[in-house]
C-alpha positions as CSV (number, residue, x, y, z in Angstrom):
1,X,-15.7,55.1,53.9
2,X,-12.7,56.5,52.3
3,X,-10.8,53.0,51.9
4,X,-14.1,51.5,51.2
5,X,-14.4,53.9,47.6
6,X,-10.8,53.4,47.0
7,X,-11.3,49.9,47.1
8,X,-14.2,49.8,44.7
9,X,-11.8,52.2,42.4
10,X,-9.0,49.9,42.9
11,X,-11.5,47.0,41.7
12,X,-12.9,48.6,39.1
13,X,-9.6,49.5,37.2
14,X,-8.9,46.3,37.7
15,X,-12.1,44.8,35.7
16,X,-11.7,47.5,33.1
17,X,-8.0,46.3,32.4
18,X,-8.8,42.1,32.2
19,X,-11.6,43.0,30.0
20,X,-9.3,45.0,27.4
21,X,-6.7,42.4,27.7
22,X,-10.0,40.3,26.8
23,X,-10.6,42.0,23.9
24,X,-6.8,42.7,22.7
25,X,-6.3,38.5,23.1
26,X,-9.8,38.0,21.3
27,X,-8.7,40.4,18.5
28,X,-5.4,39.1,18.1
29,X,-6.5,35.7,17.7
30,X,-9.2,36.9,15.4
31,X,-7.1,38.2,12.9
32,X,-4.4,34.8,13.4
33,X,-7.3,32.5,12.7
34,X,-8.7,35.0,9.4
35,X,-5.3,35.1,7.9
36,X,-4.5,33.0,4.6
37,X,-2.1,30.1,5.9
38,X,1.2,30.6,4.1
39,X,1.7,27.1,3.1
40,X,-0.8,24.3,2.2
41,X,0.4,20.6,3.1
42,X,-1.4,18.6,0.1
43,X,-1.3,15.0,-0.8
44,X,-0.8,13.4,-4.0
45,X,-0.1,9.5,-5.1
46,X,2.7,10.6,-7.7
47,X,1.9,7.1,-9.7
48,X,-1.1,8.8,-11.7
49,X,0.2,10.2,-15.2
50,X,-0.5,12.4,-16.5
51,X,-2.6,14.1,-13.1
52,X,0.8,13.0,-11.0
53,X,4.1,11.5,-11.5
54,X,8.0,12.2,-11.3
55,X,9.6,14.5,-13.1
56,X,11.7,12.7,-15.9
57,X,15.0,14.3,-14.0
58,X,13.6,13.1,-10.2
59,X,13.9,16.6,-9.2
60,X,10.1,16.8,-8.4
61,X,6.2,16.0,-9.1
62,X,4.7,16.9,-12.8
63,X,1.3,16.6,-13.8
64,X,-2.4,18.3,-14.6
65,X,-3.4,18.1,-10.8
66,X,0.3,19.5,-9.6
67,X,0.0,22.5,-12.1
68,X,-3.5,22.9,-11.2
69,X,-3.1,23.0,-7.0
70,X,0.2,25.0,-8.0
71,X,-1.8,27.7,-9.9
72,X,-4.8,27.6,-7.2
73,X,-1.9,28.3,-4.6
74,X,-0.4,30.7,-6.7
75,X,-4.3,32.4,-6.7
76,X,-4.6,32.0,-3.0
77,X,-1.0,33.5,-2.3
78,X,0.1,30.5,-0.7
79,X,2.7,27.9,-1.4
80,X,1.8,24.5,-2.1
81,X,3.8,21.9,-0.4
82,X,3.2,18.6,-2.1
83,X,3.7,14.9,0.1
84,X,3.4,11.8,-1.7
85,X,0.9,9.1,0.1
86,X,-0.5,5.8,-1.5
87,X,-3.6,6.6,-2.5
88,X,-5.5,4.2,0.1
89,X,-3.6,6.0,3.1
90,X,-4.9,9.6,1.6
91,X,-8.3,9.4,2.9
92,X,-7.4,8.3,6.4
93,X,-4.5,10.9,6.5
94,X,-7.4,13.4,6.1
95,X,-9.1,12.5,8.5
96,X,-6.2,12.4,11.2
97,X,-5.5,16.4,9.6
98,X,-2.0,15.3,8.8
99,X,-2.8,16.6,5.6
100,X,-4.6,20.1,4.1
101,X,-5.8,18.5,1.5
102,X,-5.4,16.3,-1.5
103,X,-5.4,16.3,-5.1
104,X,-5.1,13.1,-7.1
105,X,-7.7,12.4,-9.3
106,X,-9.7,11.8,-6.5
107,X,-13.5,10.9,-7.7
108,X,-16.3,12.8,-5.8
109,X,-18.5,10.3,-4.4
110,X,-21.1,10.3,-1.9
111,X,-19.6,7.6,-0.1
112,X,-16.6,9.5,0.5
113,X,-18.3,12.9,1.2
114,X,-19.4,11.0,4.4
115,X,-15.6,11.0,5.4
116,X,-13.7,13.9,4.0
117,X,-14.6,17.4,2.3
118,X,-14.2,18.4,-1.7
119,X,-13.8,21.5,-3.9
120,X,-16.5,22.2,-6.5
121,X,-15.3,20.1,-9.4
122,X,-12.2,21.1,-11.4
123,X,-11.9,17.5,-13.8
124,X,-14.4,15.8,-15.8
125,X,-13.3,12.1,-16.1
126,X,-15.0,8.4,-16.3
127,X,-13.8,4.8,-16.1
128,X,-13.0,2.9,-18.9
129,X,-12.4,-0.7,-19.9
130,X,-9.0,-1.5,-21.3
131,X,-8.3,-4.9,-22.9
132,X,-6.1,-6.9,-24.7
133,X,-6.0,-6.4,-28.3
134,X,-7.4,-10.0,-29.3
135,X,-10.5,-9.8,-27.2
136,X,-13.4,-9.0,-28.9
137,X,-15.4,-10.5,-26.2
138,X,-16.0,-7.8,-23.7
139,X,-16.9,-3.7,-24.7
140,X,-19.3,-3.4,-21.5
141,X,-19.7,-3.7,-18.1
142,X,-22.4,-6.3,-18.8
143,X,-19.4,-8.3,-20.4
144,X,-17.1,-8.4,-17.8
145,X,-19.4,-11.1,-15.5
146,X,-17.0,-14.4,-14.6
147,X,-13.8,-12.2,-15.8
148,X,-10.6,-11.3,-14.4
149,X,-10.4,-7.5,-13.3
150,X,-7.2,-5.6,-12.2
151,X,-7.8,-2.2,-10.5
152,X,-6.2,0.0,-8.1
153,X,-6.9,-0.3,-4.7
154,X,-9.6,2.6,-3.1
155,X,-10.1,3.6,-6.4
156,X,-13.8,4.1,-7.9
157,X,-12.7,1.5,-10.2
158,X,-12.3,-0.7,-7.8
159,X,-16.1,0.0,-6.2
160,X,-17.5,-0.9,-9.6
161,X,-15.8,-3.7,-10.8
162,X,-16.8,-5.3,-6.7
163,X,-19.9,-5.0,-8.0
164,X,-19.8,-7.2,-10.9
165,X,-21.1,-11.0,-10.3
166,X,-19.1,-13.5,-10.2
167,X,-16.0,-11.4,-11.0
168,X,-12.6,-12.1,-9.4
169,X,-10.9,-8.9,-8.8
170,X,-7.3,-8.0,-8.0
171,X,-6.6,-5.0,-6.9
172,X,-2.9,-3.3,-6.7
173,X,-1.4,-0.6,-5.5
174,X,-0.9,1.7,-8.7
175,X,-3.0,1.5,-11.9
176,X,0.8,0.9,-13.8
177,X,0.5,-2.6,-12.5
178,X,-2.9,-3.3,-13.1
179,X,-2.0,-2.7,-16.6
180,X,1.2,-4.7,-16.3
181,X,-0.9,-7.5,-15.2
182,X,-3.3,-7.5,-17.9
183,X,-0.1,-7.2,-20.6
184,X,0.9,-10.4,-19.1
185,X,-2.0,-12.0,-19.5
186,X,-3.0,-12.9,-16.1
187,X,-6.3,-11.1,-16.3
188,X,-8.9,-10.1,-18.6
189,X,-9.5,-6.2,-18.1
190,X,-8.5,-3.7,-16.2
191,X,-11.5,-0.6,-15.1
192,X,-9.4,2.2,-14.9
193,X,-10.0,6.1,-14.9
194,X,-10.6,6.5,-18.7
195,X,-7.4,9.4,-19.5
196,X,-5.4,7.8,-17.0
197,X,-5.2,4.4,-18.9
198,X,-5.1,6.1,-22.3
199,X,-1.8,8.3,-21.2
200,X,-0.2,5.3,-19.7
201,X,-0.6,2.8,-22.9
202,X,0.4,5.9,-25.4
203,X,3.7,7.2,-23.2
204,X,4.4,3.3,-21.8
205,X,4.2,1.9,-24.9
206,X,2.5,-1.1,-24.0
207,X,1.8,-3.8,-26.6
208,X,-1.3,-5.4,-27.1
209,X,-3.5,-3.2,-25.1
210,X,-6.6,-1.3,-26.0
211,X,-9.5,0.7,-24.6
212,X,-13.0,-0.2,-25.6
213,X,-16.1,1.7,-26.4
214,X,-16.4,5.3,-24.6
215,X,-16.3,6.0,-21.1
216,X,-18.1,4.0,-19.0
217,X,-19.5,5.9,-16.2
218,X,-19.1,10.0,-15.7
219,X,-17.3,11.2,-13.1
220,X,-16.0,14.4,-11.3
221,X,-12.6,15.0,-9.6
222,X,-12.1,17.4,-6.6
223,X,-9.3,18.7,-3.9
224,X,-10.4,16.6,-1.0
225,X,-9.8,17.8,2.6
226,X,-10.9,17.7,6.1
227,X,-14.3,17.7,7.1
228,X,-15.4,21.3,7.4
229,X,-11.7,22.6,6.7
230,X,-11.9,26.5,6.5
231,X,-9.4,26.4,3.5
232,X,-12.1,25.2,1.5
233,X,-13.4,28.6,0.3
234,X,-10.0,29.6,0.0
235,X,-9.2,27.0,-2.5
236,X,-12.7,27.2,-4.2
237,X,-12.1,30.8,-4.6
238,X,-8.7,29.9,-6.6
239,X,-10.0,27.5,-8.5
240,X,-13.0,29.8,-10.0
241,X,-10.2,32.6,-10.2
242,X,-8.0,30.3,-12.4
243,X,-11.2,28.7,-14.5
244,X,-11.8,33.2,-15.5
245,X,-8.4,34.2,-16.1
246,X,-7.4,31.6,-18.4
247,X,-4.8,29.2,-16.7
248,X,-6.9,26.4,-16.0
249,X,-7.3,26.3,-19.9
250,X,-3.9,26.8,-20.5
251,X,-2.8,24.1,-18.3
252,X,-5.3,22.0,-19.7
253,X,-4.3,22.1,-23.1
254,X,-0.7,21.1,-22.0
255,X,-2.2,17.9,-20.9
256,X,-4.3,17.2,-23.4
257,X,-6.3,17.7,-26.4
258,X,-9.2,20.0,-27.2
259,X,-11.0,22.4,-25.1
260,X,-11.7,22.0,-21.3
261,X,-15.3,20.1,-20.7
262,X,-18.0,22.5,-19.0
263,X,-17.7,22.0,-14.9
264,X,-20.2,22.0,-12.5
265,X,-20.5,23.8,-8.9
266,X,-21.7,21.4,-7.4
267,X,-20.6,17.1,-8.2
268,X,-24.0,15.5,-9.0
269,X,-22.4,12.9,-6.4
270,X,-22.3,15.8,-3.4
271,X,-26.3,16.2,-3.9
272,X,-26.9,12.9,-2.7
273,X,-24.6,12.4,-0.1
274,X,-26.0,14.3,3.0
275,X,-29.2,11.9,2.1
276,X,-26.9,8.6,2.2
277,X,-25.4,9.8,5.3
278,X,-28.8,10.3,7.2
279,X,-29.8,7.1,6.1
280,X,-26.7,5.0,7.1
281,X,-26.6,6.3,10.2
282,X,-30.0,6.0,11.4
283,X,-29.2,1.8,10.0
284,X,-26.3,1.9,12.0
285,X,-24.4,-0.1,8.6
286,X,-20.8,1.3,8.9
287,X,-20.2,-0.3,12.2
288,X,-22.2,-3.7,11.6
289,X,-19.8,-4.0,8.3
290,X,-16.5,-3.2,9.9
291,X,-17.2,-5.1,12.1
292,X,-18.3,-8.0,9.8
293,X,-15.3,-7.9,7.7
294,X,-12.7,-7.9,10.3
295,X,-14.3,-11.0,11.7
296,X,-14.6,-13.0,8.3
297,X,-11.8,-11.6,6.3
298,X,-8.9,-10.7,8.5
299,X,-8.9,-14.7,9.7
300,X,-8.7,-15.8,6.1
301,X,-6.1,-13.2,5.4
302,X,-4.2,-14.4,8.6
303,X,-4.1,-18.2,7.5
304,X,-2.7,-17.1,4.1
305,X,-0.2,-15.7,5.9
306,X,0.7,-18.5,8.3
307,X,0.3,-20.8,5.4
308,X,2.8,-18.6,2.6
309,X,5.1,-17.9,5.6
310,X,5.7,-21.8,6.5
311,X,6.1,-22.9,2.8
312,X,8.3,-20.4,1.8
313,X,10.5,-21.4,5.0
314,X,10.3,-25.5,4.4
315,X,11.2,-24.6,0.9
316,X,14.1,-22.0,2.2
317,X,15.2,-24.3,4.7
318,X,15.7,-26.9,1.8
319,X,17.5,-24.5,-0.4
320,X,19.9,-22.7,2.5
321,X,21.6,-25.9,3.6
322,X,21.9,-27.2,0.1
323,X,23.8,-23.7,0.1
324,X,25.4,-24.2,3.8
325,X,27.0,-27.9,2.3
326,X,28.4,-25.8,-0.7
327,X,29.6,-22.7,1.4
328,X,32.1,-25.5,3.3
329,X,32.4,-27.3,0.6
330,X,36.3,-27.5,-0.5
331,X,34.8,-27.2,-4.3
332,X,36.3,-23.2,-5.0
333,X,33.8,-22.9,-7.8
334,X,30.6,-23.9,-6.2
335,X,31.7,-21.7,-3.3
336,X,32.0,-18.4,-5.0
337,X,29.0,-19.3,-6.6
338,X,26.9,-19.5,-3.8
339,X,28.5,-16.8,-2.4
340,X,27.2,-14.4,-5.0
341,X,23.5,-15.9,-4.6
342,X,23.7,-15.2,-0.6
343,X,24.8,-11.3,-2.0
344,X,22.1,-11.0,-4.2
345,X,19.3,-11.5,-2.1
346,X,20.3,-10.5,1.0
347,X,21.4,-7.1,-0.5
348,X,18.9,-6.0,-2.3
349,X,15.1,-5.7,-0.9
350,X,13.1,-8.2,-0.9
351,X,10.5,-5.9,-2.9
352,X,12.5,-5.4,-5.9
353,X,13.0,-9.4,-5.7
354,X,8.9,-9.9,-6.1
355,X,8.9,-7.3,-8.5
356,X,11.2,-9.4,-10.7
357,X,9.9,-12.7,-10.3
358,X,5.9,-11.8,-11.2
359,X,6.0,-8.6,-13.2
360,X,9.4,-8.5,-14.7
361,X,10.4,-12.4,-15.5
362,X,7.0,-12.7,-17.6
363,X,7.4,-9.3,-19.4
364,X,11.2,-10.4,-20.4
365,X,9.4,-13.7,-21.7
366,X,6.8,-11.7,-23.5
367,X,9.5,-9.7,-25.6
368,X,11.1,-13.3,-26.5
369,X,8.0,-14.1,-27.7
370,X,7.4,-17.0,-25.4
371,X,3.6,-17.1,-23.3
372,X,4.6,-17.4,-19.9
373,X,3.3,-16.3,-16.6
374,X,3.3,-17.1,-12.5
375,X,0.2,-17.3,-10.2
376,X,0.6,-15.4,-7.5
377,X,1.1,-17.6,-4.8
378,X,3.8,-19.6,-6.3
379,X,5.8,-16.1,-7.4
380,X,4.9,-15.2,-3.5
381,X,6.7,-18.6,-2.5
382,X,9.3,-18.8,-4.7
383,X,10.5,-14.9,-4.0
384,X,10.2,-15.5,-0.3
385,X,11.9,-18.8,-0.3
386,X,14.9,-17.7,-2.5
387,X,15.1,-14.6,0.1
388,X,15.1,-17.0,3.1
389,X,17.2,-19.2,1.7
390,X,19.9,-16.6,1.6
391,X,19.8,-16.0,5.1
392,X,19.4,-19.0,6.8
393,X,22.8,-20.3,4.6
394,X,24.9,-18.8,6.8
395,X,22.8,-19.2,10.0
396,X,23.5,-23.1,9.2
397,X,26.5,-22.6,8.2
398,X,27.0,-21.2,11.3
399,X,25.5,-23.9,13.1
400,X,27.8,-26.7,11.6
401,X,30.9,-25.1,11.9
402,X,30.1,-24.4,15.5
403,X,30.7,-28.4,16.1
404,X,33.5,-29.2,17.3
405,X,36.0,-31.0,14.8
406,X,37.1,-33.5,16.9
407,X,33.7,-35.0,16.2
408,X,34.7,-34.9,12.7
409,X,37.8,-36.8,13.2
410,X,35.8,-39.7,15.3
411,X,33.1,-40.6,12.9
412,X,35.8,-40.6,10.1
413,X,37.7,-42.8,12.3
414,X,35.0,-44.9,12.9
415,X,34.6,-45.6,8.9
416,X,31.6,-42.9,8.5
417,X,31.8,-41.4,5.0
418,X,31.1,-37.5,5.3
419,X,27.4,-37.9,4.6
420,X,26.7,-40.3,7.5
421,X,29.0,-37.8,9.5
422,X,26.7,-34.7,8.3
423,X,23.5,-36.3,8.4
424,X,24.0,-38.9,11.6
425,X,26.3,-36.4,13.6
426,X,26.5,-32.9,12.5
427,X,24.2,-31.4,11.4
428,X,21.8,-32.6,14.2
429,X,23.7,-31.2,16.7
430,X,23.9,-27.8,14.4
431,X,20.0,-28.2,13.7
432,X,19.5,-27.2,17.9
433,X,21.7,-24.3,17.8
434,X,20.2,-23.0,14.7
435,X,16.8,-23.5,16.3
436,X,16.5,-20.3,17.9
437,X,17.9,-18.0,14.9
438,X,15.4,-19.9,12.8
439,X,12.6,-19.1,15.1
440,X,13.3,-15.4,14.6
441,X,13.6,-15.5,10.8
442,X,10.2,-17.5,11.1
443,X,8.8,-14.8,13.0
444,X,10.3,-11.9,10.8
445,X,8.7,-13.4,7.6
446,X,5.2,-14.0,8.7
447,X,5.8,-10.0,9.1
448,X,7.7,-9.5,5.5
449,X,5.2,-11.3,4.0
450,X,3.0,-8.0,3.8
451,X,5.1,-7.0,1.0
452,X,3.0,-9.3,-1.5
453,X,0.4,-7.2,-1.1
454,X,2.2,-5.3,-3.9
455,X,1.5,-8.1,-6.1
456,X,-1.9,-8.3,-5.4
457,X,-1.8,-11.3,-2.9
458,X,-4.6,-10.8,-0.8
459,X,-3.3,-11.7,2.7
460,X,-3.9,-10.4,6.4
461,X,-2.0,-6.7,5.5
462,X,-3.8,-6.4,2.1
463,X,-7.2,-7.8,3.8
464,X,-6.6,-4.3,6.5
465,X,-6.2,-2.3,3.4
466,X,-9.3,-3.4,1.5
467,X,-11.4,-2.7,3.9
468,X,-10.1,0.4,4.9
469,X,-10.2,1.5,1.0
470,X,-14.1,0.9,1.4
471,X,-14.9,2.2,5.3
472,X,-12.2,4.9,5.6
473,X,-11.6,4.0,9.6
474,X,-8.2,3.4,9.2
475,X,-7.5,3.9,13.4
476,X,-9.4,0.9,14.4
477,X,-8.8,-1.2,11.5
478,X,-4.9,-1.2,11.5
479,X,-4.7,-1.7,15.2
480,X,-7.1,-5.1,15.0
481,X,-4.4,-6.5,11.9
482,X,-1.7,-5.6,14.2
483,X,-3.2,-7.5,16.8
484,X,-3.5,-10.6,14.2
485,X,0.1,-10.1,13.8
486,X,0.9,-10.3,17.5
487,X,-1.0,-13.2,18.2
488,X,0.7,-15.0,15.1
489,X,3.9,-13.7,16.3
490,X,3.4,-14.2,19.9
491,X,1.9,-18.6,19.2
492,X,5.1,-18.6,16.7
493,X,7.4,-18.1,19.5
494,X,5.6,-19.8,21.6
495,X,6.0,-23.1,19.9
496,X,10.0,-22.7,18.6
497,X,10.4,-22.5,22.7
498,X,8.8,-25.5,22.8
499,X,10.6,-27.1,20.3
500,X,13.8,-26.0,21.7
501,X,12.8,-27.2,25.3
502,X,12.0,-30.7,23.4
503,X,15.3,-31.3,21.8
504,X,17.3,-30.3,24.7
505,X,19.5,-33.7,25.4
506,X,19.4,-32.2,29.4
507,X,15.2,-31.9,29.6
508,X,15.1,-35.7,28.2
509,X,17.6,-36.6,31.3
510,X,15.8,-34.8,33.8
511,X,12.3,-36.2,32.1
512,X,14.0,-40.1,32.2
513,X,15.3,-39.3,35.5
């Protein structure tokens, strides 16, 4: 009886001490999960003057929307840590909680309250309409039916001007380049957020550029974060602190001119947004247009791809062995010559190179006063095949001074002048060593050729990003264009193994034999 009781003692100290160590954990992590978090990891596209850009020293980010998350933070008592994203990839980094949040003139739109969270207002804002100078034709939305429209990608500029008939729109990564492109006269308006295209065509200086009529459309920005992110009272709360103590006006009034416009709670975009939501999902029409556009627009972004890749490698293969011939060429001249151009583009990216040849070669033009402009796909081709020309110089170079020079010495002693000799001889000898380096560089540029997206060229990568900018499922999106890449990849090699198996002199003996 006695053990028996000092069991049941023994047992219940023992209950009485895991349920305080209960408690003690439970409070503990209680008073973790209440606490402010010291720092705040938010997102910006630093392309975005004058909400977001570099400082002019390149020492860090300026703006409205950095002095505004800094002054929030500073209400909060946390430190603002800002990380520069594109402004496509913002959304999706949200969602994956990379991020805490984001503040980049970010529109508040019931489409994207489906995806991500938002502040109460802190910007009032609209899209505008800029123009050329000259054009008198176009002060509306109504107007800009059969016109060319630049905007940036994701942007609610973009959603709009998608919804104009008959409209071709180009879309690019920064609003900058929208506006280069309407400068150069490659298109006929650019929808931009209204204050954003003002700032840039007053501290840019550009030429020939003007915004017509009033804002367009009316428009709230907001800190966007995850969905049902606790630090969304938090930064609410330093938001309203900053709008009564004065520094929101204050940092306004840096910025720009006049007094701050009266801001709502509450986005008149947020009110209908839980109703949109409800009613997409009992349609099921997210997943019946992903799906959609990854089967009809990913396959014409693929053969753009195939089809840019193989003409800027014809043209490249052209181009590096006219360069190869003048690399062993015993002209001392056109030698250093050619060695310079090999320099050039292999040592600087191939980026800058397209940045050159579309924006920069017609801008240089313009200031000559001479009209002069690319198409895309030709500025694509050109870029790429000047790059690949570089490389595969020396790869055939390569490949003809691997031949042995008796060979040399026998066609000229057989009366061949050097061209038979290179074109008879040579260089098809040096063409089947070179096959497999070429197969590689082949391979490589159907995967470099995402960098025209920069220009606007609307292949398989930029086809990925368009549709993400409009469904926000980045995850499954990416991994189905990576897959287009690996099966373009994957049949490329494929087929230089089967070209190398072909003109192998030993498969045709075994094949005769």
């Amino acid at each position: 009886m006695l053990k028996q009781i000092r069991r049941l003692s023994w047992l219940r100290h023992l209950g009485l001490g895991l349920v305080v160590c209960a408690l003690m954990i439970s409070l503990s992590s209680f008073r973790v999960n209440s606490q402010t978090p010291q720092v705040l990891k938010v997102a910006t596209e630093p392309t975005f003057p004058p909400f977001e850009m570099q400082s002019e020293d390149g020492s860090g980010l300026q703006g409205f929307d950095i002095d505004i998350m800094n002054a929030i933070g500073e209400a909060m008592g946390v430190t603002i840590q800002f990380e520069g994203l594109p402004f496509d990839g913002i959304i999706p980094a949200l969602q994956s909680n990379t991020i805490d949040a984001a503040i980049s003139g970010i529109t508040i739109t019931s489409a994207r309250a489906q995806s991500v969270g938002f502040s109460s207002p802190y910007f009032k804002a609209g899209l505008a309409i800029a123009v050329q100078e000259n054009n008198t034709d176009i002060e509306s939305f109504d107007d800009l039916t059969n016109k060319r429209i630049a905007v940036q990608i994701g942007t609610t500029g973009a959603m709009e001007a998608n919804k104009i008939p008959n409209a071709t729109t180009t879309e690019f990564d920064s609003a900058v380049l929208a506006l280069q492109e309407l400068v150069n006269g490659k298109v006929d308006a650019v929808v931009n957020d209204g204050p954003v295209t003002l700032f840039a065509i007053k501290e840019a200086g550009l030429k020939g550029v003007k915004v017509v009529g009033e804002l367009v459309t009316e428009e709230f920005y907001g800190i966007a974060l995850p969905k049902n992110s606790p630090n969304r009272q938090l930064i609410n709360y330093g938001l309203f602190t900053i709008l009564e103590n004065g520094a929101y006006q204050s940092i306004y009034q840096k910025w720009f001119a006049g007094e701050p416009l009266q801001l709502p709670l509450i986005a008149p975009a947020m009110e209908g947004a839980a109703q949109e939501l409800a009613t997409s999902i009992q349609q099921q029409q997210p997943q019946q247009s992903v799906f959609i556009q990854l089967l009809t627009r990913l396959p014409q972004g693929a053969l753009l791809t195939v089809l840019l890749t193989t003409f800027s490698v014809f043209f490249g293969m052209i181009g590096g062995s006219l360069i190869a011939f003048a690399l062993i060429s015993p002209n001392k001249l056109l030698r250093t010559i050619c060695q310079i151009y090999v320099e050039f583009f292999r040592g600087t990216p191939m980026l800058v190179q397209l940045f050159i040849i579309y924006f920069g070669l017609p801008a240089l033009f313009q200031n000559l006063g001479i009209q002069w402009s690319l198409d895309r796909f030709p500025a694509a081709i050109i870029a790429l095949s000047l790059n690949v020309a570089a490389y595969l110089a020396e790869i055939i170079r390569g490949g003809i001074q691997s031949i042995d020079q008796g060979q040399w010495e026998a066609c000229q002693s057989l009366g061949m002048s050097p061209i038979q000799t290179m074109q008879d001889v040579i260089f098809p000898q040096a063409f089947r060593r070179i096959l497999p380096p070429l197969g590689n560089e082949f391979i490589t540029l159907i995967k470099d050729t995402s960098l025209t997206a920069v220009i606007g060229f609307v292949e398989l990568f930029r086809q990925g990003q368009l549709i993400v900018a409009s469904t926000y499922q980045a995850f499954e999106v990416y991994i189905v264009v990576a897959l287009f890449y690996l099966l373009l990849t994957s049949s490329s090699s494929f087929l230089f193994k089967y070209l190398e198996k072909q003109m192998n002199p030993l498969s045709k003996i075994k094949k005769s034999a």
